[in-house]
C-alpha positions in Angstrom: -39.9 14.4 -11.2 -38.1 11.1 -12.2 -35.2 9.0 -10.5 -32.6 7.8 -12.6 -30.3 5.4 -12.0 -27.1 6.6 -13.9 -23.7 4.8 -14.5 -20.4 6.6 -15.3 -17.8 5.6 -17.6 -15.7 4.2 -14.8 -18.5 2.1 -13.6 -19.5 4.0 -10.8 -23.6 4.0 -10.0 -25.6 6.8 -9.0 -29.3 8.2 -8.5 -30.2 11.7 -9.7 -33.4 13.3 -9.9 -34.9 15.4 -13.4 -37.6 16.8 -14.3 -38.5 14.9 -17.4 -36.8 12.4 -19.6 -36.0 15.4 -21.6 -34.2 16.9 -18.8 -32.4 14.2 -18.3 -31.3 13.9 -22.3 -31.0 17.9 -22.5 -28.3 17.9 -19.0 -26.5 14.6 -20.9 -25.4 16.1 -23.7 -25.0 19.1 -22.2 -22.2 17.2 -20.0 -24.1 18.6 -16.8 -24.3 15.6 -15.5 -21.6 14.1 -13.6 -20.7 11.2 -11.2 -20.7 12.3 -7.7 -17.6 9.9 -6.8 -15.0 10.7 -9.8 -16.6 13.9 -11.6 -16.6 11.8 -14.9 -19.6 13.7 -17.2 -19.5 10.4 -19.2 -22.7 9.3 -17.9 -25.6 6.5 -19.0 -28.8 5.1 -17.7 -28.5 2.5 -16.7 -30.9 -0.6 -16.6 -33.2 0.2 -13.1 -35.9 -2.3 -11.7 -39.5 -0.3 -10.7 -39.5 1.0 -7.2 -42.0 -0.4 -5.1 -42.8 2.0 -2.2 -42.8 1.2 1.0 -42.4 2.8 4.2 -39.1 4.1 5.7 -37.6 3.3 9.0 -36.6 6.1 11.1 -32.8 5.0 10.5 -33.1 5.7 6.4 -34.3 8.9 7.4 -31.4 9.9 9.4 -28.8 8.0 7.3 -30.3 10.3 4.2 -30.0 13.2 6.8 -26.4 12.3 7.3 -25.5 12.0 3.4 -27.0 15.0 2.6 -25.3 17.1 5.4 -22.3 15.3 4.4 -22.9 16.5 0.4 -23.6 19.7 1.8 -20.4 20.2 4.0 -17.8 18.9 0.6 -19.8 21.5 -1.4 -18.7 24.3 1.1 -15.1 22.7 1.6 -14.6 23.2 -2.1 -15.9 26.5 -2.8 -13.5 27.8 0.1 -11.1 26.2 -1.3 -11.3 27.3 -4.7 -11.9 31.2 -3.3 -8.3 31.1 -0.8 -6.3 28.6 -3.2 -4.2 28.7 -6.3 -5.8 26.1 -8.8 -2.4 24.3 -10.3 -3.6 21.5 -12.0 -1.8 18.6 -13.0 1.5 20.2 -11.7 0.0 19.5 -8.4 3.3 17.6 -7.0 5.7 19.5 -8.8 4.6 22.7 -7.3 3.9 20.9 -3.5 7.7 20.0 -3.9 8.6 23.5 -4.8 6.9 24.8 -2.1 7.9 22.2 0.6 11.8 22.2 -0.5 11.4 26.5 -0.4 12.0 26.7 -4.0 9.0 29.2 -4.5 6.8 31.5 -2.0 4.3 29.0 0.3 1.4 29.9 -1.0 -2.2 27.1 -0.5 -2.4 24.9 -4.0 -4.5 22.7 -5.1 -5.2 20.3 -8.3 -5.1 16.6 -9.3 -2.0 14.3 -8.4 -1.8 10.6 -9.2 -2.0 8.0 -6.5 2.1 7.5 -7.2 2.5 10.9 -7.2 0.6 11.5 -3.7 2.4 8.6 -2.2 5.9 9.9 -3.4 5.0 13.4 -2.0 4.3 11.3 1.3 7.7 9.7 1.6 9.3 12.9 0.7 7.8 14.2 3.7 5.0 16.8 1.9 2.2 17.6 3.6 -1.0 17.8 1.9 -4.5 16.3 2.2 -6.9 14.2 -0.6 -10.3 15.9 -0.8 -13.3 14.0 -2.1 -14.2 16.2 -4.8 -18.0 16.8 -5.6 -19.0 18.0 -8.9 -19.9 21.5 -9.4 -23.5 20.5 -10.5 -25.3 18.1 -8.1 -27.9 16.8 -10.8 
């Protein structure tokens, strides 16, 4: 196994463990590899210093624990979503607006809204909740 320390288009940085080199190059290109904070599969190497190993305090441990139950607890919160919600895409607001002003059936929605569009949705009174939204794949 290998640690890589990645770097998404947007700039965000990220460890992910492979296999192999080749497993790494192979997900790549592939576009199985994305970034854990924005879902961009745009992703690089980028430039890592050698780990030197030395022991871990009790509070790494548990702050690890915590991350990964955290990981573990957005990957269930979007598969139920996804299973009890109608996927609407970019027509996110439109349809919330719809919905909120009883122009179609209430039904649960979900999909991508711009930060203008979320806060105009807010004024208007909508109500509807940001998700941090973890890829699919968890290279």
């Amino acid at each position: 196994m290998i640690l890589f320390e990645l770097q998404c288009a947007k700039g965000h940085g990220f460890e992910a463990w492979f296999r192999n080199g080749e497993a790494y190059e192979a997900q790549a290109a592939a576009g199985e590899v994305a970034c854990p904070a924005c879902g961009d599969a745009d992703v690089r190497k980028a430039p890592m210093a050698p780990r030197i190993a030395k022991a871990r305090s009790g509070k790494d441990e548990e702050k690890r624990r915590q991350a990964a139950e955290i990981m573990r607890e957005l990957v269930d919160l979007r598969r139920k979503v996804e299973e009890n919600c109608d996927y609407v895409g970019d027509s996110f607001a439109e349809e919330a607006r719809k919905i909120h002003y009883g122009e179609t059936e209430r039904r649960d929605i979900y999909g991508e809204a711009t930060a203008e569009e979320a806060a105009q949705l807010s004024e208007e009174g909508v109500t509807f909740s940001r998700i941090p939204w973890v890829p699919r794949t968890n290279s």
